[in-house]
C-alpha positions in Angstrom: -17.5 -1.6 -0.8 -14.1 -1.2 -2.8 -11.8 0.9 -1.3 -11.2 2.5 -4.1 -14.4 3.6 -5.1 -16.4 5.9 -3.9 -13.5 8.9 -4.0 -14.3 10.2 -0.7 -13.0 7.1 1.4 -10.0 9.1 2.7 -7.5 7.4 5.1 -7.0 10.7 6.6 -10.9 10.5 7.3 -9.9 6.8 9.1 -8.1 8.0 11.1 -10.2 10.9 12.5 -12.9 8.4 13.3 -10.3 5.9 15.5 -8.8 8.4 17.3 -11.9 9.9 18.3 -12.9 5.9 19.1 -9.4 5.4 20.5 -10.1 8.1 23.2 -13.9 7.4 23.9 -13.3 4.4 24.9 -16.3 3.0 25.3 -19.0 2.1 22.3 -20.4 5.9 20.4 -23.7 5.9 18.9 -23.3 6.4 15.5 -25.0 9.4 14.9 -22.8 11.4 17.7 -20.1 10.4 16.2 -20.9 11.3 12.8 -21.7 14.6 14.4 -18.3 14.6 15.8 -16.8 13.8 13.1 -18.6 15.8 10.0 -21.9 17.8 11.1 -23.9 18.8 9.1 -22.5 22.0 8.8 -19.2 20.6 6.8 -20.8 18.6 4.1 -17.6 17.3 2.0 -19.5 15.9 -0.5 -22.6 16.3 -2.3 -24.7 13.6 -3.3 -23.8 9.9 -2.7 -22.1 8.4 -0.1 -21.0 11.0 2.5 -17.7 11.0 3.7 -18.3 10.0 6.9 -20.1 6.6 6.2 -17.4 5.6 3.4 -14.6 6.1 5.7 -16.3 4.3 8.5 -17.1 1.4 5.5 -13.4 1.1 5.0 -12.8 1.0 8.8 -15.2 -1.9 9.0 -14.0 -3.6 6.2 -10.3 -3.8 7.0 -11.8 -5.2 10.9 -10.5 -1.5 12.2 -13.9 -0.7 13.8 -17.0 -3.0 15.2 -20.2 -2.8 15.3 -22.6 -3.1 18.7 -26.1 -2.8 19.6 -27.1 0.6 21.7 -30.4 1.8 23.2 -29.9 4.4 20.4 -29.4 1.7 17.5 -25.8 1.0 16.2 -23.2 1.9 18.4 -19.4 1.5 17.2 -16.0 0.9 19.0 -12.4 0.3 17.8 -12.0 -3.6 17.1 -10.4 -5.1 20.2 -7.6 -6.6 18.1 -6.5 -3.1 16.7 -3.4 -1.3 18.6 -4.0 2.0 19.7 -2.1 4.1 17.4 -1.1 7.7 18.6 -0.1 9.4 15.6 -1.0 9.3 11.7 2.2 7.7 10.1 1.7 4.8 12.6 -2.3 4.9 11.6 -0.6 4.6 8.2 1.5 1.5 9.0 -1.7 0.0 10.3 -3.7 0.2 7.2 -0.4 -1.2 5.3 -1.1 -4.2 7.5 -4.3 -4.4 7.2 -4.8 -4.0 3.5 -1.8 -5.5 2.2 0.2 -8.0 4.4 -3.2 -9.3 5.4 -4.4 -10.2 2.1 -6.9 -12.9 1.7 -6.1 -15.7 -0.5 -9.4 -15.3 -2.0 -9.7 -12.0 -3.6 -13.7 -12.0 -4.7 -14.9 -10.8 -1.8 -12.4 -8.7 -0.4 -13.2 -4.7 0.4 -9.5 -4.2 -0.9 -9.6 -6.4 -3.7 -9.5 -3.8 -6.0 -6.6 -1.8 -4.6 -4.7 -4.8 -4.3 -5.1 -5.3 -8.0 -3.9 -1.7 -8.9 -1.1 -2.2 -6.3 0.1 -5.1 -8.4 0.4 -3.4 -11.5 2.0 -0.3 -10.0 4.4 -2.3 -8.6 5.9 -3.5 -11.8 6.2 -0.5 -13.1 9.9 1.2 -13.2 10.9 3.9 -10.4 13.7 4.9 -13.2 11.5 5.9 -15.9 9.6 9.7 -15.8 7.2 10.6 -12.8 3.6 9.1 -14.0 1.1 11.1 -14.7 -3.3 10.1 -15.6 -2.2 10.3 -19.3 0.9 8.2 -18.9 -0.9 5.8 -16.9 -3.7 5.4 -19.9 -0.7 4.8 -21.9 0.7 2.1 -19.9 -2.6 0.3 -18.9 -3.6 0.2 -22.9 -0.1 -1.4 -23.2 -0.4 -3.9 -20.0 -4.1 -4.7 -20.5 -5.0 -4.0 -23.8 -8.3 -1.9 -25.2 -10.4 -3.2 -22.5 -8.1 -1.3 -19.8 -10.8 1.0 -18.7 -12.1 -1.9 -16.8 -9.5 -1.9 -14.3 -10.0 -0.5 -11.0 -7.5 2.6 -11.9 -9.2 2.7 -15.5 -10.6 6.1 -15.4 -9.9 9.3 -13.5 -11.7 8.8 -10.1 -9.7 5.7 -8.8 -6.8 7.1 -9.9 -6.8 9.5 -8.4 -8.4 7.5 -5.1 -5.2 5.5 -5.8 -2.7 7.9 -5.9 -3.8 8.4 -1.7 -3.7 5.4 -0.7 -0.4 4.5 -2.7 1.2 7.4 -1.0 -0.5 6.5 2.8 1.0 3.2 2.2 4.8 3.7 1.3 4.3 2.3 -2.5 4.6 5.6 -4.0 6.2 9.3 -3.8 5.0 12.7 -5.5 7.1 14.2 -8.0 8.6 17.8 -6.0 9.4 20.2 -8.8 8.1 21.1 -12.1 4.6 22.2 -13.2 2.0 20.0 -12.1 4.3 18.6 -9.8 2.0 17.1 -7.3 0.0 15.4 -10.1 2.9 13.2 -10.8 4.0 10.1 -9.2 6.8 7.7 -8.4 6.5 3.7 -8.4 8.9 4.1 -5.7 8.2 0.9 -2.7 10.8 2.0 -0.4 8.4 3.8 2.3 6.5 0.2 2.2 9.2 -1.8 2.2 10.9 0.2 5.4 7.4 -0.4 7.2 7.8 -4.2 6.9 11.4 -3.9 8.0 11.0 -2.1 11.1 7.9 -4.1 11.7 8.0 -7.6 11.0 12.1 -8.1 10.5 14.4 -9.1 13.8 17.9 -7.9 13.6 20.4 -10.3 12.8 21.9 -11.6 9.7 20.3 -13.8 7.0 20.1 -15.2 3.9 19.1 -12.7 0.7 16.6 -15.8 -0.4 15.0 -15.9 3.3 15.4 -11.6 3.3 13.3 -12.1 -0.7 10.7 -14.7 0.8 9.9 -12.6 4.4 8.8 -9.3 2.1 7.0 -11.2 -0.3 5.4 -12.6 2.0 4.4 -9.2 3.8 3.9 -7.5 0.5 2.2 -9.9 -1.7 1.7 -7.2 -4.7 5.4 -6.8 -5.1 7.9 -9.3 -7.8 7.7 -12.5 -6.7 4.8 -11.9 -3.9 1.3 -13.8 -4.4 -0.6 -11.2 -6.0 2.0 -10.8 -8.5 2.5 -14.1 -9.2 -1.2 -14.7 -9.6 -2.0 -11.7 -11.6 0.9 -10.6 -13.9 1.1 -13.7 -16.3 -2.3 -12.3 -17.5 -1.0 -9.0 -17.9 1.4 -7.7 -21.2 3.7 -5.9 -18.2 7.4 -5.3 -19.3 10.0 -8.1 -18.0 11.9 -4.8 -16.2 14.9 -6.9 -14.9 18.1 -6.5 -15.4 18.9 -10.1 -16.5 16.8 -13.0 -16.3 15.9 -14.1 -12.7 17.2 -10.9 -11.0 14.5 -9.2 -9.2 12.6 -6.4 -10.8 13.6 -3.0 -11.0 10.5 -1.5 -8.7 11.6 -3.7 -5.9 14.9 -3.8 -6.4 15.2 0.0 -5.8 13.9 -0.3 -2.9 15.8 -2.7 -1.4 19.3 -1.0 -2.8 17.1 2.4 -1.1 16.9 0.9 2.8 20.6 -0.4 2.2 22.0 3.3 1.3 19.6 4.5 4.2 21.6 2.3 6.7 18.2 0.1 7.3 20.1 -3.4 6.3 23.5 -4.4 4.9 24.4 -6.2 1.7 26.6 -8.6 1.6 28.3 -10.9 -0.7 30.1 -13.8 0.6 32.1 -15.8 -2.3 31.2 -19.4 -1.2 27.2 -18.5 -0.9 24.5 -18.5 -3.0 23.5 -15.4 -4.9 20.4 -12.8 -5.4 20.4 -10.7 -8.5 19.1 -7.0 -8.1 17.9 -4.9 -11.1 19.9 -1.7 -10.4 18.7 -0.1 -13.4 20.7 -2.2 -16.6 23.1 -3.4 -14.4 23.6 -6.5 -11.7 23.7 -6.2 -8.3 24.7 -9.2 -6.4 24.3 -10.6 -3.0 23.8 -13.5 -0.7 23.3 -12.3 2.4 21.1 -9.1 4.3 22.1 -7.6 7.9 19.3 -6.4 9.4 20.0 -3.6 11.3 18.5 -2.7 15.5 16.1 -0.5 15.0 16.3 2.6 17.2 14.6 2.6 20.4 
């Protein structure tokens, strides 16, 4: 099952079901904890897939939540390989791992393939341009794919807006905070993404900006230079958003300049060393090196 699709898979919903897993511990039948969980009292949807068993799909899917025999049929437990998470945002950075830095090479099959897809084109859009709206993004998908557009996983209302949740859970988007219809509106800003994989999966210390590019396109496949993008863009008719040719793109860019005025790494040009291009807006940013800063304890 796609996790975009049905529109009730609701990472919110995830989380609900592992912490009341987390704190179980031990195997729950499944129909005490769907009763947990949403009885039948609380129907959030009607017709289809309830929310219940799409959110406990995705869980399976992403290797969140297993699957045992019980003297009352299925019983289900937290996979023995997922941390125990005590709060939301960290639940948050879990799924990040999960669904993006955990990729497969081989898309076909995937459960996320289909957000992965979306992710890839969001994250070539440009974080300078006007907060994106559904009729902006119909816009730019019959520009980037063409007529047939409504194909893609975001190609109609539902997904998008299925989208617009997970790309906020995950860090590769914000919400627009003023104006009418505010909340309808969103930024291709990467930052909160990129700062997960920083105070993740980065050690302190000083490195090169090539080695700093290669360690988050390696953990975030769907952004400029990643996998994904690599893969999937030269089919698309995406803008060439760089400042000059070879810098990085805008979207990540931003993000990168973002954790450096936040105090989450230093830039640093040294004369004698090689140099990265950034796309700060038109104009060049230079560097060759990245000082990863100690992350609070």
């Amino acid at each position: 099952m796609p996790l975009l699709q049905p529109p009730n898979v609701l990472p919110k919903g995830m989380f609900l079901i592992d912490q009341v897993l987390l704190h179980r511990r031990r195997p729950v039948p499944r129909d005490d904890l769907r009763a947990l969980v949403q009885p039948s009292t609380l129907p959030l949807r009607q017709g289809g897939t309830s929310t219940f068993d799409a959110c406990l799909k995705a869980l399976r899917d992403l290797d969140l939540v297993r699957v045992e025999e019980h003297t009352q049929g299925e019983a289900l437990s937290r996979h023995p390989d997922s941390p125990a998470v005590p709060d939301v945002l960290t639940f948050y950075t879990l799924l990040l791992q999960r669904a993006v830095l955990q990729a497969p090479h081989d898309l076909e099959s995937a459960a996320q393939r289909d957000l992965l897809t979306a992710l890839t084109w969001w994250c070539a859009q440009d974080p300078h341009a006007a907060p994106i709206e559904w009729s902006k993004v119909q816009e730019l998908l019959g520009h980037d794919l063409g007529a047939d557009f409504t194909s893609f996983p975001i190609g109609n209302t539902n997904p998008w807006q299925s989208f617009t949740r997970w790309a906020l859970v995950l860090g590769f988007a914000e919400q627009e905070s003023v104006g009418e219809g505010a909340p309808a509106r969103l930024v291709p800003d990467i930052t909160r993404a990129l700062k997960r994989i920083l105070t993740s999966r980065a050690a302190p210390g000083v490195v090169r900006a090539q080695d700093f590019l290669t360690l988050v396109r390696e953990c975030l496949p769907v952004v400029d230079g990643g996998r994904l993008a690599v893969q999937m863009r030269p089919h698309w008719n995406v803008p060439d958003r760089r400042a000059v040719a070879g810098a990085v793109d805008r979207a990540l860019s931003h993000a990168i300049l973002r954790c450096a005025e936040d105090g989450l790494v230093e830039l640093d040009s040294l004369s004698d060393a090689a140099k990265v291009n950034l796309s700060d807006a038109e104009r060049i940013f230079s560097f060759s090196h990245v000082r990863i800063q100690e992350r609070e304890a």
